[in-house]
VOGU-3710 file (C-alpha; in Angstrom, 3 decimals, decimal comma):
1> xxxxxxxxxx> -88,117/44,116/67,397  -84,560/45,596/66,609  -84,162/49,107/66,276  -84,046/50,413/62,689  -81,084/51,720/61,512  -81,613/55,528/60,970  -82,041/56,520/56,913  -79,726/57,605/54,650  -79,651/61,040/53,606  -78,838/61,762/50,266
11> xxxxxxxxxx> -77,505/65,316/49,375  -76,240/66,967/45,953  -73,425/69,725/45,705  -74,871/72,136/42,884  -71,162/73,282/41,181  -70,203/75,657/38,105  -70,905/78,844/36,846  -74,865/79,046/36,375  -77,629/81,705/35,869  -79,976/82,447/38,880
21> xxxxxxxxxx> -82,573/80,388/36,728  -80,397/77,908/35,698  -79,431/77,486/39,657  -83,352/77,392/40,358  -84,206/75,247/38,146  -81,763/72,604/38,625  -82,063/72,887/42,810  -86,257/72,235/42,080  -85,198/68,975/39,971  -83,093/67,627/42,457
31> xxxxxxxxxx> -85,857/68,188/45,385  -88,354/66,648/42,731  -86,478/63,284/42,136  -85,755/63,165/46,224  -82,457/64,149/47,115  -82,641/65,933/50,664  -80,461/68,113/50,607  -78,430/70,864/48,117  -74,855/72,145/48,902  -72,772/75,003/47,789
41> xxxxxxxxxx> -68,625/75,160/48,036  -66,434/77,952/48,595  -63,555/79,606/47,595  -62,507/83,115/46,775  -59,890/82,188/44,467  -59,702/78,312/43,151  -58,257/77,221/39,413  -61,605/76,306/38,584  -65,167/78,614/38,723  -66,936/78,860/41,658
51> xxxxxxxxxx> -70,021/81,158/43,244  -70,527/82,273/46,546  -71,938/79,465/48,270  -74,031/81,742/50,149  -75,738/83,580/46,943  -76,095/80,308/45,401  -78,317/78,893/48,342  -80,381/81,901/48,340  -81,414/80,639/44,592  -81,510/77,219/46,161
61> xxxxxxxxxx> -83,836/78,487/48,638  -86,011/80,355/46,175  -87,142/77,271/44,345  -87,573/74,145/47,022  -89,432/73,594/49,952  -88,074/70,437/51,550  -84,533/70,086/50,979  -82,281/70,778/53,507  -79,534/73,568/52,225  -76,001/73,740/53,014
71> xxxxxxxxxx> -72,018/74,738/52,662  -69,759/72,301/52,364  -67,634/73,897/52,979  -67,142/77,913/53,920  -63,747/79,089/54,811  -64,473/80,698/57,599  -61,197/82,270/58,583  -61,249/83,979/55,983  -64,281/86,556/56,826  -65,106/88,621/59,786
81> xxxxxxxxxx> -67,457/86,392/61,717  -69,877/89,004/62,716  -70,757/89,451/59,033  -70,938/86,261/58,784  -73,389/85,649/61,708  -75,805/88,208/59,841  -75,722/86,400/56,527  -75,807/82,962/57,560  -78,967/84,246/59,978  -80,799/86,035/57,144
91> xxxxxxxxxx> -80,010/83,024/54,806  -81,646/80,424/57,392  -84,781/83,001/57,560  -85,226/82,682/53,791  -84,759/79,251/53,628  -87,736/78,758/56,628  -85,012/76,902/58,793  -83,385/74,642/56,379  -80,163/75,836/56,783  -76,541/73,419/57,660
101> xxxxxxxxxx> -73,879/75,953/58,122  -70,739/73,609/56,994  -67,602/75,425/57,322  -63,655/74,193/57,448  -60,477/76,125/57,923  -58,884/75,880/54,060  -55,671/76,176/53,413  -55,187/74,381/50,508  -54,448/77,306/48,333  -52,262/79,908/50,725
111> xxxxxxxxxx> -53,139/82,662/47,962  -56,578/83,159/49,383  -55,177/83,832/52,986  -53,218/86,787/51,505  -55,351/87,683/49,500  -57,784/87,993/52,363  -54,905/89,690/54,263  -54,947/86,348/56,747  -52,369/84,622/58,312  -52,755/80,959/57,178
121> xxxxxxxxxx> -51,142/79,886/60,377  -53,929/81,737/62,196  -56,593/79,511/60,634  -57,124/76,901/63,322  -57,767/79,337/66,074  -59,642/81,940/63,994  -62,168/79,252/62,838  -62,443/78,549/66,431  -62,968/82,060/68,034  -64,958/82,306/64,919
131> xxxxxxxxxx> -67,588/79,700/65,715  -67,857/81,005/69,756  -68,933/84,297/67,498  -71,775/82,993/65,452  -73,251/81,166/68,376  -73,226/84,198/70,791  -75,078/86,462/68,312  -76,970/83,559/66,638  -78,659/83,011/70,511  -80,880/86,156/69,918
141> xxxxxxxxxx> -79,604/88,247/72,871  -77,980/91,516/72,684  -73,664/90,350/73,368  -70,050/91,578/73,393  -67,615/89,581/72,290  -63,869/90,062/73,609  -61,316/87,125/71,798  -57,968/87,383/70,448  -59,139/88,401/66,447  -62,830/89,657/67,152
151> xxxxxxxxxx> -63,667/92,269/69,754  -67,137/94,050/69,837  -69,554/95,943/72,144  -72,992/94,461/72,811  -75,266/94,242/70,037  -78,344/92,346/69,045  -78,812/90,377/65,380  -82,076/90,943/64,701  -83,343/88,689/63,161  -81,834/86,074/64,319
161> xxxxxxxxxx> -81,753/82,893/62,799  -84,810/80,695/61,661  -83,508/77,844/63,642  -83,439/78,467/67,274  -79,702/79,020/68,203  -78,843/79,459/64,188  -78,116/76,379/62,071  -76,345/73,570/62,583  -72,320/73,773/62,057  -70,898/70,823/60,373
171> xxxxxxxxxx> -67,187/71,217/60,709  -65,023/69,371/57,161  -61,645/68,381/57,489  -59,673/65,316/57,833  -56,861/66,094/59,964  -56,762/65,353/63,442  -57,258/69,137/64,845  -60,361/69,369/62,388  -61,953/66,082/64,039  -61,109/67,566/67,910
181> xxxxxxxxxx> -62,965/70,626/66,546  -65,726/68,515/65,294  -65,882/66,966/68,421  -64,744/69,938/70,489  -67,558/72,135/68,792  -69,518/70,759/65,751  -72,934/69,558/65,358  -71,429/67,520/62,966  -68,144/66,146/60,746  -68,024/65,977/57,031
191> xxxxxxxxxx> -65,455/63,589/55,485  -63,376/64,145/52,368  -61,641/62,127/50,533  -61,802/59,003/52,582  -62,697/55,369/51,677  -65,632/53,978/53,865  -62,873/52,179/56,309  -61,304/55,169/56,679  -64,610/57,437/57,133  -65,265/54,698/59,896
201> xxxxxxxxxx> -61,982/54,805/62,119  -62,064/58,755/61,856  -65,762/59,355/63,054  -65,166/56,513/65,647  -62,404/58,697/66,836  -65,013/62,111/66,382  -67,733/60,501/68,696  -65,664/59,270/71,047  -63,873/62,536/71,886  -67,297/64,211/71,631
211> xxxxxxxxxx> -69,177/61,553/74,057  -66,056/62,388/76,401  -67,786/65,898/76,198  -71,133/64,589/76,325  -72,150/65,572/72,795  -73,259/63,986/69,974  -72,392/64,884/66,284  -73,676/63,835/63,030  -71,695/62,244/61,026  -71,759/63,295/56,931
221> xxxxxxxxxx> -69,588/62,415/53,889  -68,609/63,996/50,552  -67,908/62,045/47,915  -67,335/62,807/43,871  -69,428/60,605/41,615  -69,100/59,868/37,832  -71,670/57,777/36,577  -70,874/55,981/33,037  -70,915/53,312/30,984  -67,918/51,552/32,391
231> xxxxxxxxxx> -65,611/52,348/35,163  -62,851/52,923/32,690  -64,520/56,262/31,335  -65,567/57,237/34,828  -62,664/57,197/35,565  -60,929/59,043/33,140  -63,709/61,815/33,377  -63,232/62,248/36,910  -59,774/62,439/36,663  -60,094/65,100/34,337
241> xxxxxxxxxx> -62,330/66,957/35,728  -60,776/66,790/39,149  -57,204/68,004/37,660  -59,563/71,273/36,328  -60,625/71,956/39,483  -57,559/71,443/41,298  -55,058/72,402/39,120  -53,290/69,406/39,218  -53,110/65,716/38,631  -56,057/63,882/40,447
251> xxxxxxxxxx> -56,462/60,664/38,918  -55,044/58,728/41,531  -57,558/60,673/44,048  -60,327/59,527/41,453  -59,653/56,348/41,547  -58,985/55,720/45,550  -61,681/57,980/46,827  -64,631/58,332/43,693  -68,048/56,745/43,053  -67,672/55,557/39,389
261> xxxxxxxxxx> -68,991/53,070/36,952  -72,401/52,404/36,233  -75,699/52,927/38,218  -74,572/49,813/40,163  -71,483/50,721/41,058  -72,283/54,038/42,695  -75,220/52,561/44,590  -72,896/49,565/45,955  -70,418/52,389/46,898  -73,344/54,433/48,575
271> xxxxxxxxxx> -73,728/51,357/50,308  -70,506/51,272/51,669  -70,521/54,163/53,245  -73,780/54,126/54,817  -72,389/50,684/56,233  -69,500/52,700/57,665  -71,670/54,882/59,380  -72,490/58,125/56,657  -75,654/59,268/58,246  -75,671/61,873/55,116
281> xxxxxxxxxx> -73,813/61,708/52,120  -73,112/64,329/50,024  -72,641/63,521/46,280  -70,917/65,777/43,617  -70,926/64,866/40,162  -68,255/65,504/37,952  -69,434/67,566/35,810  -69,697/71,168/34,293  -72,454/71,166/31,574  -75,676/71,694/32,427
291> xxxxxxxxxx> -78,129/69,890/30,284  -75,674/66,727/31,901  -75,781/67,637/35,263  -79,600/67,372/34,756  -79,707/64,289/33,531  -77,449/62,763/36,477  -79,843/64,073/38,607  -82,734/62,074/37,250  -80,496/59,292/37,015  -78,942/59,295/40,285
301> xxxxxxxxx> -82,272/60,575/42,280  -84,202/57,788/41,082  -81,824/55,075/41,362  -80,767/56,152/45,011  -84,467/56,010/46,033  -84,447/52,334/47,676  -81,011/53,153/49,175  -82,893/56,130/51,168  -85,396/54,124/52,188
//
């Protein structure tokens, strides 16, 4: 009998500005119509609203059970990683071990770099001093730490993580140094922005550099939907709503890189992905309100259900 193919995971980024309850609420709705997973972004300063992912889990965590919770992705250079390593460890306590620690290296928007008094050409090699950092005091011994940024005398986190050895770290990016860190030192790579063909040539490239290494790493893609009536309004919606978020023109992005159309349409693109080799896919509607985002839930959650299966 041939080996079955491993399942799809189906995840749900949980955006805008919402109320603890409203956050609840919609993170128990999404677990109930079988999504697996809930994800937070970050940014400290972005054209369009955003929480702290890390706050916003904590609600996440508050009302579900199963789901896996995660970042997708936290800047990482842009915090001392020894704070980090205590919130991301009392986070994955809360959650009872559900935790994915996603992170990526920004960049996008310099202003948060000085803002956060942080060289952005530093980025690269603070993210990955910053990782050796979470994993020394995420192993639950007492450790120094002597690098180039981040020096410290032996201490102990206590507690430590949930998960023994902290959570998983999914490294995002699609240049070339962010898939030789994936490789390098990721449990996993999250795509962006990439069409299944190109998701497929880039992790090929991730797994062989990390089999080189012996190591294997997940491989994970997020993708902005806009389900509707015809493509046509998808994808002017998701253009819009893109350019809000970005602060400038996206509809070009929408159109290459989106799920859009009707029910269909997003499941044969959900498809496609999973046929290039998305072992979890990460889907983030494109939209602010609410009462909609609810609905897209029910709609997408039960549609997706045979695709998970």
């Amino acid at each position: 009998m041939a080996e079955r193919e491993p399942r799809l995971r189906i995840g749900l980024m949980l955006g805008g500005i919402r109320t603890a309850g409203e956050i609840g609420q919609l993170a128990a709705h999404a677990e109930a119509h079988g999504f697996d997973s809930l994800w937070a972004g970050d940014h400290i300063a972005f054209p369009a609203p955003i929480l702290d992912p890390l706050t916003t889990l904590a609600c996440c965590a508050a009302h579900t059970e199963r789901v896996a919770l995660g970042t997708c992705v936290y800047l990482l250079p842009l915090r001392h990683p020894t704070t980090v390593a205590k919130s991301v460890a009392s986070l994955d306590v809360l959650a009872n071990g559900r935790l994915i620690f996603g992170i990526g290296v920004g960049g996008e928007f310099p202003a948060e770099f000085e803002a956060c008094g942080v060289p952005l050409s530093e980025r690269g090699a603070r993210t990955n001093e910053a990782i050796r950092v979470l994993r020394a005091l995420w192993g639950g011994n007492t450790v120094g730490f002597e690098g180039r940024f981040v020096r410290f005398a032996p201490v102990k986190l206590n507690p430590p993580p949930m998960q023994l050895g902290g959570p998983p770290i999914w490294i995002g990016g699609r240049s070339e140094a962010a898939l030789r860190r994936a490789a390098r030192l990721g449990d996993g790579w999250v795509g962006y922005l990439l069409s299944p063909d190109q998701f497929r040539e880039r992790f090929a490239q991730v797994e062989a550099m990390a089999a080189a290494r012996q190591r294997q790493v997940v491989g994970a893609m997020m993708v902005f939907t806009a389900p509707r009536p015809t493509r046509e309004q998808a994808l002017r919606d998701a253009g819009n709503v893109l350019g809000a978020m970005y602060g400038r023109a996206m509809h070009s992005a929408a159109e290459r890189y989106c799920l859009l159309g009707s029910t269909a349409d997003i499941i044969a693109g959900v498809e496609r992905y999973r046929a290039a080799g998305v072992r979890h896919l990460i889907l983030t509607p494109l939209v602010f309100d609410g009462a909609q985002l609810r609905e897209e839930i029910t709609m997408l959650g039960d549609a997706l259900r045979s695709v998970r299966e």
